[in-house]
N, C-alpha and C positions, 0 to 999 in steps of 0.2 A: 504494500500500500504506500503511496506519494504520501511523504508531510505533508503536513495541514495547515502549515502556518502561514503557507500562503495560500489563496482561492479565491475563485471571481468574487467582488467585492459589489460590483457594478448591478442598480437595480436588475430585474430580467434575468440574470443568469440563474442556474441551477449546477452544483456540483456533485458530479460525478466519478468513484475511483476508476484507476484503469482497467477496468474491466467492462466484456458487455452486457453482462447479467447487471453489473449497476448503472452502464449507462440507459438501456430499455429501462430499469426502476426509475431512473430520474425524468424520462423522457416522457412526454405527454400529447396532446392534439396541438396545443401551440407552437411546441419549437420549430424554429426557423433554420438553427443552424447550431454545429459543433465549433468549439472554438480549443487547441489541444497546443501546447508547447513540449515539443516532442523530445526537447532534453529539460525535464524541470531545473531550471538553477538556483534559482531561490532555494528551495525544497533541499537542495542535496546533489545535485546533478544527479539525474535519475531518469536515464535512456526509458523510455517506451518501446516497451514490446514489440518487435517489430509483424506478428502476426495479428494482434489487439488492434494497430496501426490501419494496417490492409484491409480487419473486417468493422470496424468503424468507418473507412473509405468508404465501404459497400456501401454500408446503411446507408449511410448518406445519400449513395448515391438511389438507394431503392427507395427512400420516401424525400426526394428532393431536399434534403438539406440543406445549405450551404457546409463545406469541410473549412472551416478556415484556422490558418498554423499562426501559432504566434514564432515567429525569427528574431523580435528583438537581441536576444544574447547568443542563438544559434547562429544567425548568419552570416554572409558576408565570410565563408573562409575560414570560420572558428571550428568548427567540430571534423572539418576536412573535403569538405565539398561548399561550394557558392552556399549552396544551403541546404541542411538537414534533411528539407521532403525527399531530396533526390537521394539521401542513402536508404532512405525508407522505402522507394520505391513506387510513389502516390503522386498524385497531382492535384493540391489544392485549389477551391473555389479561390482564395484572397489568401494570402499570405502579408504580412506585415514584417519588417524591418530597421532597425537602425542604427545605433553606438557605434558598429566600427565601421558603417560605410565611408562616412567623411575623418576616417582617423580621431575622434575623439571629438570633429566639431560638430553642431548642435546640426541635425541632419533625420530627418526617417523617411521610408518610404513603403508603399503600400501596391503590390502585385497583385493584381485580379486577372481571372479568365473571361472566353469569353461571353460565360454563363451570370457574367455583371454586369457586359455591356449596355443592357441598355437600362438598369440602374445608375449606375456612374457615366452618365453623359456629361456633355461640356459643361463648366461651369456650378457641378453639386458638390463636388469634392475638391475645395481650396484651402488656402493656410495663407494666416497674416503674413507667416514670415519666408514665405516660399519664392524659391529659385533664389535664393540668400548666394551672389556668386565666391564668395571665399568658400563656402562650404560645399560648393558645386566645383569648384577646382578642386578641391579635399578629395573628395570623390571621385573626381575624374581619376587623379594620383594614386587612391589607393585601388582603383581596378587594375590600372598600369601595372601596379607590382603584386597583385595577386593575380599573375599568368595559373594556366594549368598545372605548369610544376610547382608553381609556390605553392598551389592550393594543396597537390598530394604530398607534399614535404612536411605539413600539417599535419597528416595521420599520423606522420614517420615519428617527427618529435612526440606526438602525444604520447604514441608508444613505446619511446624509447622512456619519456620520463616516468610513467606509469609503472613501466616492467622497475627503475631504478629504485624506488621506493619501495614497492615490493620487495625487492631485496633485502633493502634494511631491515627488515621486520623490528619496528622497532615498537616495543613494546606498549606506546600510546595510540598508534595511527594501526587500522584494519585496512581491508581490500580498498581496491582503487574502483573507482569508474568512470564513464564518461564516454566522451566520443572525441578525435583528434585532441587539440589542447584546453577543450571546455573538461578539467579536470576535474574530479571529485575523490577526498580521503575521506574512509569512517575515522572515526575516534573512536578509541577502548574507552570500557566501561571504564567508570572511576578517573577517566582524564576531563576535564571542561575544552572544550571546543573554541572557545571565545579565547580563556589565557592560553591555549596553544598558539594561536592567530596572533596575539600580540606580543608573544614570545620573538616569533616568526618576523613577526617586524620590524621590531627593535633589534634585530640583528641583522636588517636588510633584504630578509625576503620577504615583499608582499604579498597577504593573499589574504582571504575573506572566507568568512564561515558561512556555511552554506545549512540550511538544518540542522542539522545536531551534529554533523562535519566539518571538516576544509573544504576550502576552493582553490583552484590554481586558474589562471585563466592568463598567459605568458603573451606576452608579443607573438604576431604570427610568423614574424620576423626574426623571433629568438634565436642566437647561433647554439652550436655543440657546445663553445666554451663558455655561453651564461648558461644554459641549461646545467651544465655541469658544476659551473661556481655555487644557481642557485640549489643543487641536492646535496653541496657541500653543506652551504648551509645548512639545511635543512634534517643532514645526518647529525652533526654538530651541537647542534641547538635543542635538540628534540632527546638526542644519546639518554 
């Protein structure tokens, strides 16, 4: 079961675990549409099933749905493909996007098919602050340098840092998860999650708690020798 610390918040919605015996419970004559982030990261980094995936597509697709993915933290390059749907295998109605496309600057954007068309015609969908052009060169730059190789270089590093950790088995931090460099560590029982993260910190490697875990979430850019410097860290600090 996904943590629970985070879930739609937003009137209308209704939550459901990953599962489809709870999504039919939740489900009723009104819904319009599923809305799924298919690496939770708040939560814990916590990949979806990738069969639960495909037969939730279905549904969808058998009583008209809308499928829509949230990519805010999946995409753009992060988990090892442009974006998470395509390792899953699906094609969503709308997908949504943002944080790293413009490199950090203030940027999102929103992917629909053409089963939205003629919802999102000219002029329904705008933003005060849109076509902002430093943020739009941002953008342009970071497609630039995530070619096809940088993107599969992503998997590479996730799993080389993933398998390094593992290794240390070090006696606070459990199994690893995740997809390319969207990282996730458990924590052992009897360790706090938050003062291992600021432990982590205060020694120079960044990273963020993630439910009752770690997170690592590295440059996509990261070399062998800072991935390496930071699991020195990380062996070091945590010993």
């Amino acid at each position: 079961m996904f943590h629970q610390y985070f879930f739609p918040f937003t009137e209308g919605f209704r939550r459901a675990d990953p599962s489809m015996a709870s999504v039919e419970e939740a489900a009723g004559y009104d819904v319009c549409a599923v809305l799924v982030e298919l690496v939770q990261g708040e939560g814990g980094v916590l990949p979806l099933d990738r069969e639960f995936v495909h037969e939730l597509a279905r549904l969808c697709a058998e009583r008209d749905w809308l499928f829509l993915v949230d990519e805010v933290q999946t995409g753009v390059g992060r988990t090892g493909s442009l974006f998470a749907f395509q390792q899953y295998g699906v094609q969503p109605d709308a997908c949504s996007f943002a944080k790293g496309i413009a490199g950090g600057l203030p940027m999102g954007g929103f992917l629909v098919n053409e089963k939205c068309r003629s919802v999102l015609t000219a002029g329904t969908h705008a933003s005060t602050f849109g076509g902002n052009p430093v943020s739009a060169a941002a953008a342009c730059a970071v497609l630039d340098v995530l070619d096809d190789d940088a993107i599969a270089q992503v998997a590479e590093k996730g799993n080389y840092i993933r398998s390094k950790i593992e290794e240390m088995a070090l006696p606070c931090l459990g199994r690893t998860r995740g997809l390319g460099l969207m990282i996730g560590v458990e924590v052992a029982e009897g360790y706090s999650n938050k003062d291992l993260c600021a432990r982590l910190n205060r020694a120079g490697l960044l990273s963020l708690t993630a439910g009752p875990g770690l997170r690592f979430l590295p440059p996509l850019t990261i070399t062998k020798e800072e991935m390496d410097k930071g699991l020195a860290i990380l062996k070091s600090t945590l010993s």
